[in-house]
Predicted model as a PDB file, atoms N, CA, C, CB and O in Angstrom, pLDDT in the B-factor column:
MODEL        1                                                                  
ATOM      1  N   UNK A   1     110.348  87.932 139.740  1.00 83.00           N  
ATOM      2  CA  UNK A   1     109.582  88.923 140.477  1.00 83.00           C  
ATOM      3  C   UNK A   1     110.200  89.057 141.870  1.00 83.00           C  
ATOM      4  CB  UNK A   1     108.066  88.525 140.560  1.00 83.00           C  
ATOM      5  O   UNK A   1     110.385  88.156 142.688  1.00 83.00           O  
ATOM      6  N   UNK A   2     110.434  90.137 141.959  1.00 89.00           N  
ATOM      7  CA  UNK A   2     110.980  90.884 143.453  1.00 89.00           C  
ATOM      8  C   UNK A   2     110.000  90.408 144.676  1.00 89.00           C  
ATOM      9  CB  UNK A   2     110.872  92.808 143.365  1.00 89.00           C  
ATOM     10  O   UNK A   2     108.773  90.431 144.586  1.00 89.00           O  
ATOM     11  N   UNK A   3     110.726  89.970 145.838  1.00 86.00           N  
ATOM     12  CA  UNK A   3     109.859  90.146 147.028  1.00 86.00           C  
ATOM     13  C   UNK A   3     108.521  90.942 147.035  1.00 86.00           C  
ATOM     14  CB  UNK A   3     110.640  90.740 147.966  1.00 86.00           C  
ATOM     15  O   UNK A   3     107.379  90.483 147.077  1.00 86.00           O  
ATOM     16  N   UNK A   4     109.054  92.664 146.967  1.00 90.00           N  
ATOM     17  CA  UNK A   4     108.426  93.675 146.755  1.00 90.00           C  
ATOM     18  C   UNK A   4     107.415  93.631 145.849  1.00 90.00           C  
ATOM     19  CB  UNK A   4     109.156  94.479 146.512  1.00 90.00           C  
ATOM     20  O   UNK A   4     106.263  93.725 146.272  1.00 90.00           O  
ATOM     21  N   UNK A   5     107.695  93.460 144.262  1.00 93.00           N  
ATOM     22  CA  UNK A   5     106.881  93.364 143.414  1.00 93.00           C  
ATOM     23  C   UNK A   5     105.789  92.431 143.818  1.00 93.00           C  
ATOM     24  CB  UNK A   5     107.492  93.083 142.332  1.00 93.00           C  
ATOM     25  O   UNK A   5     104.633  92.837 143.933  1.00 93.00           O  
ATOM     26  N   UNK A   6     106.145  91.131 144.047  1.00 88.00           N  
ATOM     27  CA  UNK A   6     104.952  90.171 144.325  1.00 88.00           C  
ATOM     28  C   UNK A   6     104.129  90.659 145.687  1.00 88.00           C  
ATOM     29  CB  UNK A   6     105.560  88.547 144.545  1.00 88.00           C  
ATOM     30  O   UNK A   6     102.967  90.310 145.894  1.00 88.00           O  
ATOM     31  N   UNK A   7     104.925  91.556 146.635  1.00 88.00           N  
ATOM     32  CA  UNK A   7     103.726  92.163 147.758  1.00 88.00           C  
ATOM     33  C   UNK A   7     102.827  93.072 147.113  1.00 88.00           C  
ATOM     34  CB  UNK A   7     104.353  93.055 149.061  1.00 88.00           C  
ATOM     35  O   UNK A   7     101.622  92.938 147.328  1.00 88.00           O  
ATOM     36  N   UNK A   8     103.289  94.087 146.262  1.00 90.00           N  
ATOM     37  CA  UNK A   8     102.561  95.396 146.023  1.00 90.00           C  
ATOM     38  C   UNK A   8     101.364  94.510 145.136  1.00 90.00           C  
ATOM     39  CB  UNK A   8     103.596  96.829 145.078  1.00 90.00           C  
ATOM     40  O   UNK A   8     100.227  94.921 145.366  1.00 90.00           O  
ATOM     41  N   UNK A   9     101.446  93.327 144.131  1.00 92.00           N  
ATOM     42  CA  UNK A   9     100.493  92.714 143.235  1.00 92.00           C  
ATOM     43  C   UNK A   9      99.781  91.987 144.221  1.00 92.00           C  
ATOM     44  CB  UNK A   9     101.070  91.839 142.043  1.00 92.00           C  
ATOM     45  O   UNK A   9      98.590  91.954 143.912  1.00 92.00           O  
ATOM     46  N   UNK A  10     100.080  91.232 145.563  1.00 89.00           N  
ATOM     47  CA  UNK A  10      99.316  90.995 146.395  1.00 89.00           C  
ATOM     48  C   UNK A  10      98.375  92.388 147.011  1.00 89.00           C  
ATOM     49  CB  UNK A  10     100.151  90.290 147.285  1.00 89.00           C  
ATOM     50  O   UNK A  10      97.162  92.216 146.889  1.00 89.00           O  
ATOM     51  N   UNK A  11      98.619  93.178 147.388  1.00 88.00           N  
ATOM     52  CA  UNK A  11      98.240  94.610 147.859  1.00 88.00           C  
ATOM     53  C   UNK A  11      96.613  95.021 146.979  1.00 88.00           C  
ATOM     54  CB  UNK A  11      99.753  95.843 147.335  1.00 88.00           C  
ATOM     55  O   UNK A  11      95.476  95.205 147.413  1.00 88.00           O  
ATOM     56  N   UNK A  12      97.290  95.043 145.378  1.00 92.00           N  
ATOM     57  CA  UNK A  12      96.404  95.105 144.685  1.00 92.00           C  
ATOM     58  C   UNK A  12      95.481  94.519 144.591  1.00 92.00           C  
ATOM     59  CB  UNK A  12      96.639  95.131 144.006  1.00 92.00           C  
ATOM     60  O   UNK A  12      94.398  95.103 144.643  1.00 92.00           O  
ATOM     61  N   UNK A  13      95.573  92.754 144.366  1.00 91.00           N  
ATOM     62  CA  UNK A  13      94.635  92.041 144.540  1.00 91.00           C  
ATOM     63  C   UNK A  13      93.337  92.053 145.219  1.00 91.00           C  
ATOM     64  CB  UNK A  13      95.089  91.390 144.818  1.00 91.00           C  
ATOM     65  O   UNK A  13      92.182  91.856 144.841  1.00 91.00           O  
ATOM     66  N   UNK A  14      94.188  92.506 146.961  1.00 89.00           N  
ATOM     67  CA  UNK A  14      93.239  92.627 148.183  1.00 89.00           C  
ATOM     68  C   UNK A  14      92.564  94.044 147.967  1.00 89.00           C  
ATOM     69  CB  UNK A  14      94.089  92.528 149.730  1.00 89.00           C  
ATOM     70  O   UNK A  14      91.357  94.056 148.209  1.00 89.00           O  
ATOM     71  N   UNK A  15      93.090  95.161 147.583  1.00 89.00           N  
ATOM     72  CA  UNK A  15      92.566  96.073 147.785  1.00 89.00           C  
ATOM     73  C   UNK A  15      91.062  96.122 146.066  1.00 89.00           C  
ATOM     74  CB  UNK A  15      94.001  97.266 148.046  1.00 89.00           C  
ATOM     75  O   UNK A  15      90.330  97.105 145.943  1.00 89.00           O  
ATOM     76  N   UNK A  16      91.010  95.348 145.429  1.00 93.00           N  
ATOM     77  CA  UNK A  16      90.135  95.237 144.373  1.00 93.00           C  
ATOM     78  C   UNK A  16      89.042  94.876 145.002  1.00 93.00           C  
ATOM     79  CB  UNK A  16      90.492  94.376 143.319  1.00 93.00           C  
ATOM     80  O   UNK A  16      87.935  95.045 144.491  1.00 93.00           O  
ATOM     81  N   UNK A  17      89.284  94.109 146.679  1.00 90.00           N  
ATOM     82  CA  UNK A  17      88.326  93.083 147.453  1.00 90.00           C  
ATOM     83  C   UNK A  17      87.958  93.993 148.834  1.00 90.00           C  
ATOM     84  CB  UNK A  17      89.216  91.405 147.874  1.00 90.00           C  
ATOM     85  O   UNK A  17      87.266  93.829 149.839  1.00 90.00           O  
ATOM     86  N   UNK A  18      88.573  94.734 148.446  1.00 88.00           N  
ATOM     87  CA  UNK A  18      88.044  96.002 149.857  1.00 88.00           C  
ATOM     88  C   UNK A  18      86.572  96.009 150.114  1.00 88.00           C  
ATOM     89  CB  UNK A  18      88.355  97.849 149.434  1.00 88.00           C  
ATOM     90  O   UNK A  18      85.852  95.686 151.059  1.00 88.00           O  
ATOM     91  N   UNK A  19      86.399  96.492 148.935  1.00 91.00           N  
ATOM     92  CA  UNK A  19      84.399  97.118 148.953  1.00 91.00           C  
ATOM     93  C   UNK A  19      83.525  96.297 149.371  1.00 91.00           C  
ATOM     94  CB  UNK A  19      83.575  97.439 147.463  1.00 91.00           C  
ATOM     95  O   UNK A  19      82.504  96.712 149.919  1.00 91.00           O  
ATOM     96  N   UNK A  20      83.845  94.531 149.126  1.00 93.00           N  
ATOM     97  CA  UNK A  20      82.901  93.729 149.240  1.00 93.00           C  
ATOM     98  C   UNK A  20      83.417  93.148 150.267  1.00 93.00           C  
ATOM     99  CB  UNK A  20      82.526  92.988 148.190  1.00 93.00           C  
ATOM    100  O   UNK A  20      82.905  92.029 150.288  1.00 93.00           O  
ATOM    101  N   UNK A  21      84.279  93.274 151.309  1.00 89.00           N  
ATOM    102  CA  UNK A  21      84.900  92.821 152.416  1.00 89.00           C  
ATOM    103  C   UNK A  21      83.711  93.938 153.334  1.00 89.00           C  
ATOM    104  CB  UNK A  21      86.860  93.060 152.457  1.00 89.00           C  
ATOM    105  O   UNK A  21      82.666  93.609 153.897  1.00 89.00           O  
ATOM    106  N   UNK A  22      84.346  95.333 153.214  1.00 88.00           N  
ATOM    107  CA  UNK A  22      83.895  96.345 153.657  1.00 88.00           C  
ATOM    108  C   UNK A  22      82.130  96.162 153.646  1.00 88.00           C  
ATOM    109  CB  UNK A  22      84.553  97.478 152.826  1.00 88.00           C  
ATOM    110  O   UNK A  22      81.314  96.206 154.567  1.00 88.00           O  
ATOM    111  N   UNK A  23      82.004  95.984 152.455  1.00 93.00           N  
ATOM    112  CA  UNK A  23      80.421  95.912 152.893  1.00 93.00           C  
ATOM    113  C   UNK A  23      79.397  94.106 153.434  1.00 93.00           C  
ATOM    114  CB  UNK A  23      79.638  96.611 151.226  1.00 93.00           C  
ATOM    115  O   UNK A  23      78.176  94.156 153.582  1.00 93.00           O  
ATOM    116  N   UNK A  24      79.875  93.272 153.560  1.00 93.00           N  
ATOM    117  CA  UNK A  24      80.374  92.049 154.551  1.00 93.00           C  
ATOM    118  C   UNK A  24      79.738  92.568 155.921  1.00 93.00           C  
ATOM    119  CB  UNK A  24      82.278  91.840 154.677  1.00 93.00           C  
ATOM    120  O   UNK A  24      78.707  92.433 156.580  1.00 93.00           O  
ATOM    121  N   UNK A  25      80.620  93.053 155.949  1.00 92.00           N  
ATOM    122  CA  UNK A  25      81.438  93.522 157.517  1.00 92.00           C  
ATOM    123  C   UNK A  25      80.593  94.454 157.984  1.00 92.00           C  
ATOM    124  CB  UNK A  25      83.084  94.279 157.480  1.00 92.00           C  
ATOM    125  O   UNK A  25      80.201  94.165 159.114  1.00 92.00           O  
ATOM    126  N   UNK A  26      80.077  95.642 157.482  1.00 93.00           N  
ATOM    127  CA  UNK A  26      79.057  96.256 157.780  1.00 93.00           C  
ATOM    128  C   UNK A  26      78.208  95.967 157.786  1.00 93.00           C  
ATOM    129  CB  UNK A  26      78.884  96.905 157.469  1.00 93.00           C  
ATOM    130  O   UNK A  26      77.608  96.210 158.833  1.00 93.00           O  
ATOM    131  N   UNK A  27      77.316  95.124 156.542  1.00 95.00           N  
ATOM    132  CA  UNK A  27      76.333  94.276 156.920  1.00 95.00           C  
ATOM    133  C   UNK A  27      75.732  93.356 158.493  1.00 95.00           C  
ATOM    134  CB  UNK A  27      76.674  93.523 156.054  1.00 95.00           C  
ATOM    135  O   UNK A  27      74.640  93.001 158.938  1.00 95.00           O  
ATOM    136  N   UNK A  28      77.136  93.272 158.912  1.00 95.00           N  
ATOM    137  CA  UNK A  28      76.638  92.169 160.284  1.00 95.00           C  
ATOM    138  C   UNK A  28      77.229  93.502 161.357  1.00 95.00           C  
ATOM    139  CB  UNK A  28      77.791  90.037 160.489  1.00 95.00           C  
ATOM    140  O   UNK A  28      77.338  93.256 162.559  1.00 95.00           O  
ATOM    141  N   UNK A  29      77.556  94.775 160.866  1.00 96.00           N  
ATOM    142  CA  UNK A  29      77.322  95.910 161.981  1.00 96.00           C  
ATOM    143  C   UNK A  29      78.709  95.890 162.469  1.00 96.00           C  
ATOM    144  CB  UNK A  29      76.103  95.597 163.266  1.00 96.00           C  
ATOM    145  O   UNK A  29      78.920  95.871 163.681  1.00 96.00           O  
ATOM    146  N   UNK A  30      79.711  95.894 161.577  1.00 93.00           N  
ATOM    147  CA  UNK A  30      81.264  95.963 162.069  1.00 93.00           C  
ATOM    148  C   UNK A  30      81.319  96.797 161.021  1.00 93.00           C  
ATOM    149  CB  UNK A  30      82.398  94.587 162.161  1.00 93.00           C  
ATOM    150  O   UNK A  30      80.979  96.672 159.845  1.00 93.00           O  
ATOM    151  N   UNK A  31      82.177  98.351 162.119  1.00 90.00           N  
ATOM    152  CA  UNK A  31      82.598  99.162 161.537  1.00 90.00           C  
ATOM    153  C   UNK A  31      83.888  98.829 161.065  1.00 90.00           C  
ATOM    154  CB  UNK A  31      82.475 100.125 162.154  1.00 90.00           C  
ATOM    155  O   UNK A  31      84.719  98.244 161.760  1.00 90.00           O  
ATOM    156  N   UNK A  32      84.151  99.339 159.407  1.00 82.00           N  
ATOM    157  CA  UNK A  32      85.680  99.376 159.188  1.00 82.00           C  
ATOM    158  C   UNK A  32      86.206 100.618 158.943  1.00 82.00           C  
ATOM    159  CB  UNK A  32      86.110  98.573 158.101  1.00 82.00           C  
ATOM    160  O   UNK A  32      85.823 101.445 158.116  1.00 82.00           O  
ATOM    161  N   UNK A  33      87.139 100.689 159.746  1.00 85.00           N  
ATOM    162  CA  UNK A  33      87.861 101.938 158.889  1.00 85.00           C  
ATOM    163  C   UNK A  33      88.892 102.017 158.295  1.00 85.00           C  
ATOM    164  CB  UNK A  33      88.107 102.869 159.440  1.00 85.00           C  
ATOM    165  O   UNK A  33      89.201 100.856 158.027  1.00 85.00           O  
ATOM    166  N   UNK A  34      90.040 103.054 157.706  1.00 82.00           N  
ATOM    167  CA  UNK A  34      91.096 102.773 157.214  1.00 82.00           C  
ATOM    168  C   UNK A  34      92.471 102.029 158.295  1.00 82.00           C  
ATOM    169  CB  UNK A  34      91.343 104.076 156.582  1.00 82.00           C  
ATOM    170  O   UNK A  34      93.379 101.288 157.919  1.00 82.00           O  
ATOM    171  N   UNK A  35      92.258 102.433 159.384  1.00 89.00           N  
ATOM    172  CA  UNK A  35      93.069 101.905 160.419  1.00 89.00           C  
ATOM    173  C   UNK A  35      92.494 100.369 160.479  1.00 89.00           C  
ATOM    174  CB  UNK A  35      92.932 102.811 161.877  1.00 89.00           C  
ATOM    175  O   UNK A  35      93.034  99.511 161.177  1.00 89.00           O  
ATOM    176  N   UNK A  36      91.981 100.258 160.118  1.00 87.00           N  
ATOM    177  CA  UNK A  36      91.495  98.683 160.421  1.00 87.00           C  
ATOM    178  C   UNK A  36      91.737  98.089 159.174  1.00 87.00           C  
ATOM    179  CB  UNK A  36      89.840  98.420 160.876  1.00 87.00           C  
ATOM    180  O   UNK A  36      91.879  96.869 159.258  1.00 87.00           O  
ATOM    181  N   UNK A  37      91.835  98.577 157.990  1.00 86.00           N  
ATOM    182  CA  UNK A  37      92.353  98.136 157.107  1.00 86.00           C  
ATOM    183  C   UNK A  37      93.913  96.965 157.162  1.00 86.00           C  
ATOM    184  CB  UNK A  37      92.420  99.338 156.527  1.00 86.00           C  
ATOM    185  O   UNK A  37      93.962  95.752 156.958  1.00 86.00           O  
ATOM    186  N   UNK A  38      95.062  97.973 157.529  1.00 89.00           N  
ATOM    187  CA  UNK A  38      96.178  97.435 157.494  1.00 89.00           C  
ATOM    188  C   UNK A  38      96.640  96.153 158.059  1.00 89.00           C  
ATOM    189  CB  UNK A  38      96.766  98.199 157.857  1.00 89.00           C  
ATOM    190  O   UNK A  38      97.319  95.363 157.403  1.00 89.00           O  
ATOM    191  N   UNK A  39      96.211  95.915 159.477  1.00 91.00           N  
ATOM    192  CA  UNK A  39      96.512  94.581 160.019  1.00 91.00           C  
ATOM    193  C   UNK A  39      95.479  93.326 159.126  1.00 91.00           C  
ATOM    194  CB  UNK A  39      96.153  94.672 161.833  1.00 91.00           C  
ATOM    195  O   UNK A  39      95.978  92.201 159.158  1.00 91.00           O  
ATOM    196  N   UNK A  40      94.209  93.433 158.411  1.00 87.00           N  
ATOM    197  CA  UNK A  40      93.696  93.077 157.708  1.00 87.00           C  
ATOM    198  C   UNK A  40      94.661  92.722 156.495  1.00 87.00           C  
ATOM    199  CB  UNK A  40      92.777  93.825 157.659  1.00 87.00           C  
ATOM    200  O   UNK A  40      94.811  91.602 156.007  1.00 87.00           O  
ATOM    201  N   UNK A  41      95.124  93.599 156.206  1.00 88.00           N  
ATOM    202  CA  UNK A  41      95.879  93.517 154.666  1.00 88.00           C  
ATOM    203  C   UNK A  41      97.284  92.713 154.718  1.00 88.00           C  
ATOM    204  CB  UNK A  41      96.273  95.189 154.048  1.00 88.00           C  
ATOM    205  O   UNK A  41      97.881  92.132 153.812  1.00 88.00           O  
ATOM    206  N   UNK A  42      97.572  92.857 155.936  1.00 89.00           N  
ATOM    207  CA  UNK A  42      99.137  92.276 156.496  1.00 89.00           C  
ATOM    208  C   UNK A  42      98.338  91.099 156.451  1.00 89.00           C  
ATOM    209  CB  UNK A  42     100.059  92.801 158.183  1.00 89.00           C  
ATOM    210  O   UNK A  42      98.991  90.380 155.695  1.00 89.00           O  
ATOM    211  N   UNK A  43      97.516  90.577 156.729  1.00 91.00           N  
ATOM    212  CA  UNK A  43      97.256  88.805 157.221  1.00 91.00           C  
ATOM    213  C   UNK A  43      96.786  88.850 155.530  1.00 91.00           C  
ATOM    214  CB  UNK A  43      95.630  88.165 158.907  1.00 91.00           C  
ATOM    215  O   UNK A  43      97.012  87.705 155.139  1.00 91.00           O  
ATOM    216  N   UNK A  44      96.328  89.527 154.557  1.00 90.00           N  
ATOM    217  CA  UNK A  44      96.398  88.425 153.392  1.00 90.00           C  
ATOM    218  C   UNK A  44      97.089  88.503 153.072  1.00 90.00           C  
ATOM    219  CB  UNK A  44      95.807  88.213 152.456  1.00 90.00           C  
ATOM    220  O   UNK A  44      97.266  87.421 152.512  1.00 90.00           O  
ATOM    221  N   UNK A  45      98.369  89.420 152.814  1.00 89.00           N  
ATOM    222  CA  UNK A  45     100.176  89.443 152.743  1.00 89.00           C  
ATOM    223  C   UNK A  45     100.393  87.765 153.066  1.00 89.00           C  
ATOM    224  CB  UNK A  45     101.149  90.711 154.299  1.00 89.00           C  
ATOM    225  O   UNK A  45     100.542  86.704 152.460  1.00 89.00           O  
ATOM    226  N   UNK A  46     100.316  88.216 154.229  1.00 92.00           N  
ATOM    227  CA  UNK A  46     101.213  86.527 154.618  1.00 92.00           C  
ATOM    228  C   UNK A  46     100.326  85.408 153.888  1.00 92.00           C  
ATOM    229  CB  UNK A  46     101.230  85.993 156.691  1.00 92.00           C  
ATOM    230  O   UNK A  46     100.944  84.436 153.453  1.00 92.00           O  
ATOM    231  N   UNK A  47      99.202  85.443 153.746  1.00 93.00           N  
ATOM    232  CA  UNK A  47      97.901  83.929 153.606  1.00 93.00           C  
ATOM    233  C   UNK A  47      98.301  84.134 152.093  1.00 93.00           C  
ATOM    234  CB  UNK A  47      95.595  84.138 154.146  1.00 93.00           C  
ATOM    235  O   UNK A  47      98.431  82.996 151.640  1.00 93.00           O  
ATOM    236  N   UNK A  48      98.558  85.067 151.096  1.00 91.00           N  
ATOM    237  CA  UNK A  48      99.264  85.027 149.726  1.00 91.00           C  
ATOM    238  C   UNK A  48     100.270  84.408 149.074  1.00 91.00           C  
ATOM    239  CB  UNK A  48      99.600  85.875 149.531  1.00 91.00           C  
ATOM    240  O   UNK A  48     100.225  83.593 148.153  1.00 91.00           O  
ATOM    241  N   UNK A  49     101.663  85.133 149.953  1.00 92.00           N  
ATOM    242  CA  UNK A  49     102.722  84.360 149.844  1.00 92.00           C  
ATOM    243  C   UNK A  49     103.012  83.246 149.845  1.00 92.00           C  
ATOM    244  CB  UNK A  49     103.239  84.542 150.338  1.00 92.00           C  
ATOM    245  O   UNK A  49     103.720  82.692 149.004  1.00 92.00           O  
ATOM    246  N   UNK A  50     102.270  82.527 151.231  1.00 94.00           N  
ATOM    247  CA  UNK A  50     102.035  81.082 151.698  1.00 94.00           C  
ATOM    248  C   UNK A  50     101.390  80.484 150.328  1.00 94.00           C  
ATOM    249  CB  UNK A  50     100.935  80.947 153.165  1.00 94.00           C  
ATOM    250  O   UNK A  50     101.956  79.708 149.557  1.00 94.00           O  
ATOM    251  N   UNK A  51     100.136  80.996 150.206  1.00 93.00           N  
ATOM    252  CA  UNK A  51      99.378  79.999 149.082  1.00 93.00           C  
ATOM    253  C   UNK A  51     100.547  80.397 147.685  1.00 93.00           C  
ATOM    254  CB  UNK A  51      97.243  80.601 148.695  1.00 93.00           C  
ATOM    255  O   UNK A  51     100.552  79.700 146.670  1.00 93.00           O  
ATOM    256  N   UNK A  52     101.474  81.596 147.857  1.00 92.00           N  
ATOM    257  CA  UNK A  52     102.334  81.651 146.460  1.00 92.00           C  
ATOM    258  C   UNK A  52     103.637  80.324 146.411  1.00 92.00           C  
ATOM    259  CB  UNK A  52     103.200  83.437 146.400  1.00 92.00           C  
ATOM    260  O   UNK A  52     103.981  79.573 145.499  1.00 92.00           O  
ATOM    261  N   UNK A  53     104.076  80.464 147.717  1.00 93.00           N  
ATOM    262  CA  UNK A  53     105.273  79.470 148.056  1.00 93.00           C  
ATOM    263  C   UNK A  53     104.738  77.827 147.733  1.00 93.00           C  
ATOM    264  CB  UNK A  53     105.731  79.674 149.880  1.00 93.00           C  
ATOM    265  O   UNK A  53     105.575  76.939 147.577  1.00 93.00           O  
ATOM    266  N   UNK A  54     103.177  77.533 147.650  1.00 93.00           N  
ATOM    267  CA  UNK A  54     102.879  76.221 148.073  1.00 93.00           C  
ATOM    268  C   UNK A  54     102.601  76.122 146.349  1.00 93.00           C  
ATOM    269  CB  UNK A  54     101.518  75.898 149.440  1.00 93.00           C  
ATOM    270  O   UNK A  54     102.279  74.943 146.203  1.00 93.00           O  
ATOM    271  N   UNK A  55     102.582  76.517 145.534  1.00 93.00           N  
ATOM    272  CA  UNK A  55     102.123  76.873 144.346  1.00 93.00           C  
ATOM    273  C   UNK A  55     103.115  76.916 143.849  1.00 93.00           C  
ATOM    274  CB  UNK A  55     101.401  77.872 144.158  1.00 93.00           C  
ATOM    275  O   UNK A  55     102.765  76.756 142.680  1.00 93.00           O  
ATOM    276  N   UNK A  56     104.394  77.038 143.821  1.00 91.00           N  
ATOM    277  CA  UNK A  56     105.778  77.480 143.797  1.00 91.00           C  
ATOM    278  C   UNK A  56     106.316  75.371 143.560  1.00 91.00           C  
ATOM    279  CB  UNK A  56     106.364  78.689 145.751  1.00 91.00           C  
ATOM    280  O   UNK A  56     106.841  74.637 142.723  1.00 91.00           O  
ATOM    281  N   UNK A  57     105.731  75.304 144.892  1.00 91.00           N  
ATOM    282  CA  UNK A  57     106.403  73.898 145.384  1.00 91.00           C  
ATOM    283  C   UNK A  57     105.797  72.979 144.484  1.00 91.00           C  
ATOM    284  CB  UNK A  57     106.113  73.418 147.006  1.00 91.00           C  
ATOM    285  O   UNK A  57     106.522  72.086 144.047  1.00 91.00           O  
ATOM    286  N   UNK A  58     104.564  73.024 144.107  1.00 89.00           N  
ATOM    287  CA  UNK A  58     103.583  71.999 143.340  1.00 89.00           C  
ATOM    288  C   UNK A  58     104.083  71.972 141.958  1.00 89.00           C  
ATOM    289  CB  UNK A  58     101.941  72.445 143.338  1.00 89.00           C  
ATOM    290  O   UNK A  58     104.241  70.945 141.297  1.00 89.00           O  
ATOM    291  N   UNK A  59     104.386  73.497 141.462  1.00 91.00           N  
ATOM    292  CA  UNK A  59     104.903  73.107 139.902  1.00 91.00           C  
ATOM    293  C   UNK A  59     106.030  72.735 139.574  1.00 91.00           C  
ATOM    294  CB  UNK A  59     104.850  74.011 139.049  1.00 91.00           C  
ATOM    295  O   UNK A  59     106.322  72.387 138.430  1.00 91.00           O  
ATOM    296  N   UNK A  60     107.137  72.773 140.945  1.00 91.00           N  
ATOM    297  CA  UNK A  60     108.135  72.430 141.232  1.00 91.00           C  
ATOM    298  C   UNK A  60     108.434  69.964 141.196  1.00 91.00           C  
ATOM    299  CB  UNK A  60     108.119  73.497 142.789  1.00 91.00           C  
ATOM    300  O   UNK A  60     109.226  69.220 140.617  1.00 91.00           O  
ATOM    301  N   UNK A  61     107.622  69.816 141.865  1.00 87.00           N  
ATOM    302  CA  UNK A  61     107.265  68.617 142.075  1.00 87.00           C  
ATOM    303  C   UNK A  61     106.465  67.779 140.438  1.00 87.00           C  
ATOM    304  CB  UNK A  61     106.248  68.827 143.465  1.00 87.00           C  
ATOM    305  O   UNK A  61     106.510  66.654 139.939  1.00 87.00           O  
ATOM    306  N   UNK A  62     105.836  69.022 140.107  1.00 77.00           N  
ATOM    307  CA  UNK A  62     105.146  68.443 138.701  1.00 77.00           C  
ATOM    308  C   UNK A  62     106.391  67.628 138.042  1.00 77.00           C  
ATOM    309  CB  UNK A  62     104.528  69.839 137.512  1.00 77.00           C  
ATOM    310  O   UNK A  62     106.248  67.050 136.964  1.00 77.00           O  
TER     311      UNK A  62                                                      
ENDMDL                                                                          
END                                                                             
């Protein structure tokens, strides 16, 4: 799996988790919008990879 490929399946993941993030967040009176989306989506990018690389290393060590 491509760099790429494994971002866009991360992408997906998060964006399945939008609605119930989104409604979270409104609940305690934080507006989201689509601009507020992206830097959101960039930090589970990285918190993905990380938990993909450490997951990577463990079956590696098995």
């Amino acid at each position: 799996m491509t760099e790429q490929e494994k971002n866009m399946a991360f992408m997906q993941i998060a964006m399945k988790y939008v609605p119930e993030a989104k409604e979270l967040l409104e609940g305690k009176g934080i507006e989201l919008g689509f601009d507020d989306l992206q830097p959101m989506l960039a930090l589970f990018t990285k918190v993905m990879n990380e938990a993909y690389e450490l997951g990577q290393k463990d079956s590696e060590e098995a």
